[in-house]
C-alpha positions as CSV (number, residue, x, y, z in Angstrom):
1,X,23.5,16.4,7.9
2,X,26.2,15.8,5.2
3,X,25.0,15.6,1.7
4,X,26.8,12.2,0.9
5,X,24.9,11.1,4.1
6,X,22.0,9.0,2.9
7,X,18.2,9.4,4.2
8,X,15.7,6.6,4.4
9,X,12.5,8.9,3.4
10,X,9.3,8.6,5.4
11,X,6.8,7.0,4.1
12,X,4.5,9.7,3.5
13,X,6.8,11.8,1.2
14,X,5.7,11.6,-2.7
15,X,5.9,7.7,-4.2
16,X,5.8,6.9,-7.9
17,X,4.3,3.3,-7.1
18,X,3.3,0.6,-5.2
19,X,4.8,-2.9,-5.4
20,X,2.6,-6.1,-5.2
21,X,3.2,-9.8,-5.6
22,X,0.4,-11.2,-6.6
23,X,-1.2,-14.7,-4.5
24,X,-0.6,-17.8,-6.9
25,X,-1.3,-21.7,-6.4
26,X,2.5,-22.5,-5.1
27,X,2.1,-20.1,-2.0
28,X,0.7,-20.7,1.3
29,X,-2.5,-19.0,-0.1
30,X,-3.9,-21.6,-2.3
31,X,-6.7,-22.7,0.3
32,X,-8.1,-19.4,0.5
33,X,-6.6,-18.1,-3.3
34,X,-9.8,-16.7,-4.2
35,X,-10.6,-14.1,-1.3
36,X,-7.0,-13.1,-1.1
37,X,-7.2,-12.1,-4.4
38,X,-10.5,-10.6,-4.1
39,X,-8.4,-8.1,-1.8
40,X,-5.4,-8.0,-4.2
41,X,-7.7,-6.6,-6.5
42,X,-9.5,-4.4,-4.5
43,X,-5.5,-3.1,-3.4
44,X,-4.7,-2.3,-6.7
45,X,-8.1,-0.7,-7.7
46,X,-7.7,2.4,-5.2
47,X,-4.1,2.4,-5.6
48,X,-4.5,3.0,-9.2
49,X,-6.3,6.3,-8.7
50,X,-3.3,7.9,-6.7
51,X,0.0,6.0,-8.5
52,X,1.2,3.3,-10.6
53,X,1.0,-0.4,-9.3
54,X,3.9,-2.9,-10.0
55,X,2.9,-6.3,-10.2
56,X,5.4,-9.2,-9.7
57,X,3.3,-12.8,-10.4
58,X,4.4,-16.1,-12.5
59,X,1.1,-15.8,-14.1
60,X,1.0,-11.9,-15.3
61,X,-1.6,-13.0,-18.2
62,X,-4.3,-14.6,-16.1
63,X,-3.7,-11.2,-13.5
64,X,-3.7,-8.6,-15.8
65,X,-7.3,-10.5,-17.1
66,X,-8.6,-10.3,-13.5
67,X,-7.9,-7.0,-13.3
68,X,-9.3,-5.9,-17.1
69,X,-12.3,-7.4,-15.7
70,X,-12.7,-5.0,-12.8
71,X,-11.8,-2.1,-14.8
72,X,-8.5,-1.3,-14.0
73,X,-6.8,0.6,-16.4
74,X,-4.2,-1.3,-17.9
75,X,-1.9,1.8,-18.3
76,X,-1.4,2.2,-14.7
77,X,-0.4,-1.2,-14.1
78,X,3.4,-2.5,-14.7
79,X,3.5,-6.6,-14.6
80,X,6.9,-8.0,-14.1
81,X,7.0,-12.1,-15.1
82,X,8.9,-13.0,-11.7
83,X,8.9,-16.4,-9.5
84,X,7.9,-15.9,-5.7
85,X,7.8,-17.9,-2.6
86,X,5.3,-15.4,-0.8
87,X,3.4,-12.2,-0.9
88,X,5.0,-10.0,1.6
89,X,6.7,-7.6,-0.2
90,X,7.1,-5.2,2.6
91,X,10.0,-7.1,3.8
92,X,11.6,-8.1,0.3
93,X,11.1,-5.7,-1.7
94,X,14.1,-2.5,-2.2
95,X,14.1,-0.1,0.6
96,X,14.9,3.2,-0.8
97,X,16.9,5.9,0.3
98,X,18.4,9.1,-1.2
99,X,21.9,10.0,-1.0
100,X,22.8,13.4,-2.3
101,X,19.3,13.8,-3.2
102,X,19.5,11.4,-6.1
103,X,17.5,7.7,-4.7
104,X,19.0,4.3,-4.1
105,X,17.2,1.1,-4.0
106,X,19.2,-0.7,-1.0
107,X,18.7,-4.7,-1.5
108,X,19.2,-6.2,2.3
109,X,19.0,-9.9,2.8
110,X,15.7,-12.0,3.7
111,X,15.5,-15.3,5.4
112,X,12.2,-15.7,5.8
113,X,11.8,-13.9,9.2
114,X,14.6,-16.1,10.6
115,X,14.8,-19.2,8.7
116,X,10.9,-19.8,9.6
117,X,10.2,-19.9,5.6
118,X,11.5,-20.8,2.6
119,X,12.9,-17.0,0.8
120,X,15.1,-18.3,-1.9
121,X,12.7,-17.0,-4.9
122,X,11.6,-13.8,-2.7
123,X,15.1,-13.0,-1.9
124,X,15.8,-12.3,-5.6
125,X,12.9,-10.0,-6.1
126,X,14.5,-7.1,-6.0
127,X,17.4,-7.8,-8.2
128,X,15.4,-9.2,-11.0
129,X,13.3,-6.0,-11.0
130,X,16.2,-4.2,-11.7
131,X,17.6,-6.4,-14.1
132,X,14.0,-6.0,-16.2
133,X,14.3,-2.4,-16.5
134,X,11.7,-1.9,-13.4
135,X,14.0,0.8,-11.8
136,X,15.9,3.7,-13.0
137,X,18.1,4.1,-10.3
138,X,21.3,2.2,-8.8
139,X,20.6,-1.0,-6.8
140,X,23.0,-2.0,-4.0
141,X,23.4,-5.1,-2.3
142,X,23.8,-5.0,1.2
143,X,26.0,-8.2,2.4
144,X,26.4,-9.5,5.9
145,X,22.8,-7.8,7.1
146,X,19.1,-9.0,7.3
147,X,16.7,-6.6,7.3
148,X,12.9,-6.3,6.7
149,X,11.2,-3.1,5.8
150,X,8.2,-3.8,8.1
151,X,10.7,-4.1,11.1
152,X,11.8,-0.1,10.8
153,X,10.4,2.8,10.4
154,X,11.9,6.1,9.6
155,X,10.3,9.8,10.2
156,X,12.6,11.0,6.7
157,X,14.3,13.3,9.2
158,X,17.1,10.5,11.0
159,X,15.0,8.8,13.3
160,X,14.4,5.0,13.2
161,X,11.8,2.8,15.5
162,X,12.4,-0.3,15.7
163,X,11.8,-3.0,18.0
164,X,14.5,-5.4,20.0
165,X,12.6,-8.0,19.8
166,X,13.4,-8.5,16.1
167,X,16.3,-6.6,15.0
168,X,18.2,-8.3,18.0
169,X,17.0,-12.0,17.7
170,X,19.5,-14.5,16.9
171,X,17.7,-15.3,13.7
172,X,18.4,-11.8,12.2
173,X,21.9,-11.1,13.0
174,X,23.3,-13.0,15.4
175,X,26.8,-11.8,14.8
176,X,25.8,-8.1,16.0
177,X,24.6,-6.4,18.9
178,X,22.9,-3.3,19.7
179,X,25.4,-1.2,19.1
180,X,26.7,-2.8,15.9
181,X,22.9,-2.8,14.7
182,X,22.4,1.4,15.0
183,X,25.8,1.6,13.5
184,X,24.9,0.0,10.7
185,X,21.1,1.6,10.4
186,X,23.2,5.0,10.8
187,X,25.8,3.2,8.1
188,X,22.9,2.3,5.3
189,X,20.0,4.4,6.5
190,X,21.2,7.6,7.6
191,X,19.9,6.9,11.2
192,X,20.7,9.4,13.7
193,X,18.6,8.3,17.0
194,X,17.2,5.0,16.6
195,X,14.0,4.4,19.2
196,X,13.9,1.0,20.4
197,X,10.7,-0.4,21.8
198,X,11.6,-3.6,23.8
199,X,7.7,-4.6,24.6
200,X,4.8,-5.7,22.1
201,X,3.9,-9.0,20.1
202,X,0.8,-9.6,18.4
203,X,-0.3,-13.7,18.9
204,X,-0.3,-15.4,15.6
205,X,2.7,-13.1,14.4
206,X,5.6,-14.9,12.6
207,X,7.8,-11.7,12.3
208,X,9.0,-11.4,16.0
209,X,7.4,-8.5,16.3
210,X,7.9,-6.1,13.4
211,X,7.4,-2.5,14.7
212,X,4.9,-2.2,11.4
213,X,2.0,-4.4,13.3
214,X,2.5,-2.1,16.3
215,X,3.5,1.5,16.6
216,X,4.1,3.7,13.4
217,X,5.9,7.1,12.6
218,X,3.3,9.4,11.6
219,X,4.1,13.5,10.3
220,X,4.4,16.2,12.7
221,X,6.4,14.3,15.6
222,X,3.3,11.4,15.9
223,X,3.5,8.1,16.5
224,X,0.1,5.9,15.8
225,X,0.2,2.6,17.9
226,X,-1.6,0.0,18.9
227,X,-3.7,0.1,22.6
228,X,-5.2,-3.2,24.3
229,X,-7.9,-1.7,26.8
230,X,-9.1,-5.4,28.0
231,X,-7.4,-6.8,30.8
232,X,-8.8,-10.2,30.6
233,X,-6.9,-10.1,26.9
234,X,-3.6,-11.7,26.5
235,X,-1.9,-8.6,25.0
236,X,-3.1,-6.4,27.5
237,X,0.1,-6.3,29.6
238,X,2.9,-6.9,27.0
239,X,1.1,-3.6,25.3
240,X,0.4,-1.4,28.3
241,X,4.6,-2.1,29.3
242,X,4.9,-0.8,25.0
243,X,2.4,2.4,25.8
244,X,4.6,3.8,28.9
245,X,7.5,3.2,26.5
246,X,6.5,5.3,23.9
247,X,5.4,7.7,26.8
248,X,9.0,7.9,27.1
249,X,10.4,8.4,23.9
250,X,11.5,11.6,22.6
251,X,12.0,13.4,19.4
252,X,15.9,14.5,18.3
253,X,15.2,17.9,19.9
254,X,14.2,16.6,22.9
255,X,10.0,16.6,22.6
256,X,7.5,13.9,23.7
257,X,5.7,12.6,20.9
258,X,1.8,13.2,20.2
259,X,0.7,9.2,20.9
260,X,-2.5,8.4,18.4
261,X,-3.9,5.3,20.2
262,X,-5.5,2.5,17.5
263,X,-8.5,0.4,19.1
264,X,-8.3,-2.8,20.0
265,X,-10.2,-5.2,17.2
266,X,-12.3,-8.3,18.6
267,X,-10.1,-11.7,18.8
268,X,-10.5,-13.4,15.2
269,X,-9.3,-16.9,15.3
270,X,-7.9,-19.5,12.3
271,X,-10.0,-22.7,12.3
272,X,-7.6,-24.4,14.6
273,X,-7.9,-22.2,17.2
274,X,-4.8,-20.1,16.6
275,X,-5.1,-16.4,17.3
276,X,-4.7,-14.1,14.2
277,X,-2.6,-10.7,14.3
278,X,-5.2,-8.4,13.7
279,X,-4.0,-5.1,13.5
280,X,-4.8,-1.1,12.6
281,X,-1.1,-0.1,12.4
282,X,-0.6,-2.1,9.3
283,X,-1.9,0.7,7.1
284,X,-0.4,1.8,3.9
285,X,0.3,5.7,3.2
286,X,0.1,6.6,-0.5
287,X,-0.2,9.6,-2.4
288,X,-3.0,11.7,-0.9
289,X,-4.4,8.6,0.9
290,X,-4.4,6.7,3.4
291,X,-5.3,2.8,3.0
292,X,-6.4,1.3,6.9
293,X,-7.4,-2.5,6.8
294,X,-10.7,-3.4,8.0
295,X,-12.0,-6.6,10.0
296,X,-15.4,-6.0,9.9
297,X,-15.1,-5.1,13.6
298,X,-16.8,-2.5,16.0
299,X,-13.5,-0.9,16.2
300,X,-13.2,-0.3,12.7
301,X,-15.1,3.3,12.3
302,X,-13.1,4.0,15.2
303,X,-9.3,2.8,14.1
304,X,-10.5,5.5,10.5
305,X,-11.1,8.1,12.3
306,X,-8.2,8.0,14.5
307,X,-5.8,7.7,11.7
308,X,-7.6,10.2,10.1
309,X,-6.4,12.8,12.7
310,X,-2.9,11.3,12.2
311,X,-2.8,12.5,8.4
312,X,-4.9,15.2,8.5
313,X,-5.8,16.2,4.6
314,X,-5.4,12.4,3.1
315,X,-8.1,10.4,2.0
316,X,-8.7,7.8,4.4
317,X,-10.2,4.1,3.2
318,X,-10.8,1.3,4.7
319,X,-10.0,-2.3,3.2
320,X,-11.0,-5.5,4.3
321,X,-8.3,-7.3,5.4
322,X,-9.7,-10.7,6.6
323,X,-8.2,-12.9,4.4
324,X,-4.6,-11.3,4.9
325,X,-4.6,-11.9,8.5
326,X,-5.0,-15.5,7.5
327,X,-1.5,-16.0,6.5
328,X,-0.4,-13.7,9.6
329,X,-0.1,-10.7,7.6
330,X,-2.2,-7.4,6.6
331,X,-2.4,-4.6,4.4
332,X,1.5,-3.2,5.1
333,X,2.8,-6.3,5.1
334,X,1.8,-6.9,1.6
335,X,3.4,-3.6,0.2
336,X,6.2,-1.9,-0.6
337,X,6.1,2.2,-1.6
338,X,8.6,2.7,-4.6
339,X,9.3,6.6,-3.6
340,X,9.6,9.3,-6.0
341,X,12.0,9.3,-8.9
342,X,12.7,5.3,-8.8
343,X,10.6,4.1,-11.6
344,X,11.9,3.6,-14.7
């Protein structure tokens, strides 16, 4: 590997923060405002004991109250006065890579997972972060490419997984193919195998299957997916066609992967019928920790400990994640790691 060639860290290697944007009345949360940000809350509580949390909200007065009045320290909490459509900072936020050692915050373009929601205040995120001061480090805007952070992930050491389904729909990038996509992962990313899993899509998901709600890089050559053992369940075939994929796959030097299957939580449904996309892959690795969201399922005690086995020596806690799954979303999805040596 070159040293001008840059590296899209794993997500496990040290991070100075977390970003959040915080629910508020003009998003799609405002039925439900009050349990989401029972769980925003509860997010930034155990965050705070491993790193810093960055908090992008219109309303950074009536937040930083909320939060005085669950006793988070103030001191660990940065509030940035910024507009948002949305919450899903996973997939506007800066993805951050290092080149030459020295880290990058790489600013791709969001349409709203295809044009399916309005972007236009969440799109700018990033930059106006960097123009307040947020970031110490350059910030590059990447033209003529749309790309999520929950649609890729990386294992620090050149490998990407993705999934076809989204990083080659017509919404994305119509204009490039397969081909033209790794060139340009290998281009911005430093990707030297991309893995491409071509079956998998959670009902009730709006992201054409980001590879974040089903299979994730884990240390030592893992992979932690989800597993549908239910025939009678909708998923069960797309999923099983996903597992004998990943059977496949193989590391750069040629080695299977150790496959972590996730349970299966129960159906959970919105109140007009519509399936929502719960999932145990959408978990957050911080600093010495590991946050998995909850449903208050059977599965659950099941989903901690096999994740626990995935990142052997982290602390591993569960967070309930009802009210995310909601808006289609979970735990990942609302979060973006700001790695080590980014903040300001």
């Amino acid at each position: 590997m070159t040293g001008s060639r840059p590296r899209l860290p794993a997500e496990w290697e040290p991070q100075d923060g977390i970003l959040l944007a915080w629910p508020h009345r003009d998003t799609d949360w405002h039925p439900i405002l009050e349990e989401v940000s029972a769980v925003f809350v509860e997010l930034t509580r155990r965050i705070v004991s491993f790193e810093v949390v960055i908090i992008v909200t219109p309303e950074p007065t009536e937040v930083a109250e909320r939060l005085s009045l669950a006793g988070i320290a103030p001191d660990r909490v940065k509030f940035f006065q910024i507009p948002t459509n949305d919450t899903w900072t996973r997939d506007f936020g800066p993805i951050t890579i290092y080149r030459n050692e020295q880290p990058v915050l790489l600013d791709f373009g969001f349409n709203g997972w295809g044009l399916k929601f309005a972007a236009d205040r969440d799109n700018q995120v990033t930059g106006r972060l960097h123009a307040d001061g947020c970031f110490g480090v350059t910030r590059k805007e990447i033209i003529g490419l749309i790309l999520e952070g929950g649609s890729i992930e990386s294992d620090g050491a050149g490998t990407i997984l993705t999934t076809s389904q989204c990083l080659l729909n017509n919404n994305r990038n119509p204009h490039l193919d397969r081909q033209q996509i790794e060139l340009a992962l290998a281009e911005q990313l430093g990707a030297e195998q991309v893995l491409w899993l071509d079956y998998g899509t959670l009902a009730g998901d709006d992201t054409d299957s980001h590879i974040d709600t089903l299979a994730r890089l884990c240390p030592d050559d893992s992979i932690a997916y989800v597993r549908c053992d239910d025939p009678q369940d909708e998923h069960f075939v797309q999923l099983r066609e996903m597992e004998q994929q990943l059977q496949q796959l193989r590391t750069r030097s040629g080695q299977p992967f150790r496959l972590i299957p996730l349970p299966w939580p129960q159906a959970s449904y919105d109140e007009e019928g519509q399936r929502l996309p719960a999932t145990y892959a959408n978990f957050l690795v911080i600093n010495q920790a590991l946050l998995v969201p909850i449903y208050k399922d059977p599965a659950d005690q099941a989903a901690l400990s096999a994740l626990a086995s995935a990142f052997p020596g982290r602390e591993i806690i569960g967070i309930d994640s009802r009210p995310l799954i909601w808006q289609h979303g979970s735990l990942h999805c609302v979060t973006m790691q700001i790695p080590q040596g980014v903040l300001s």
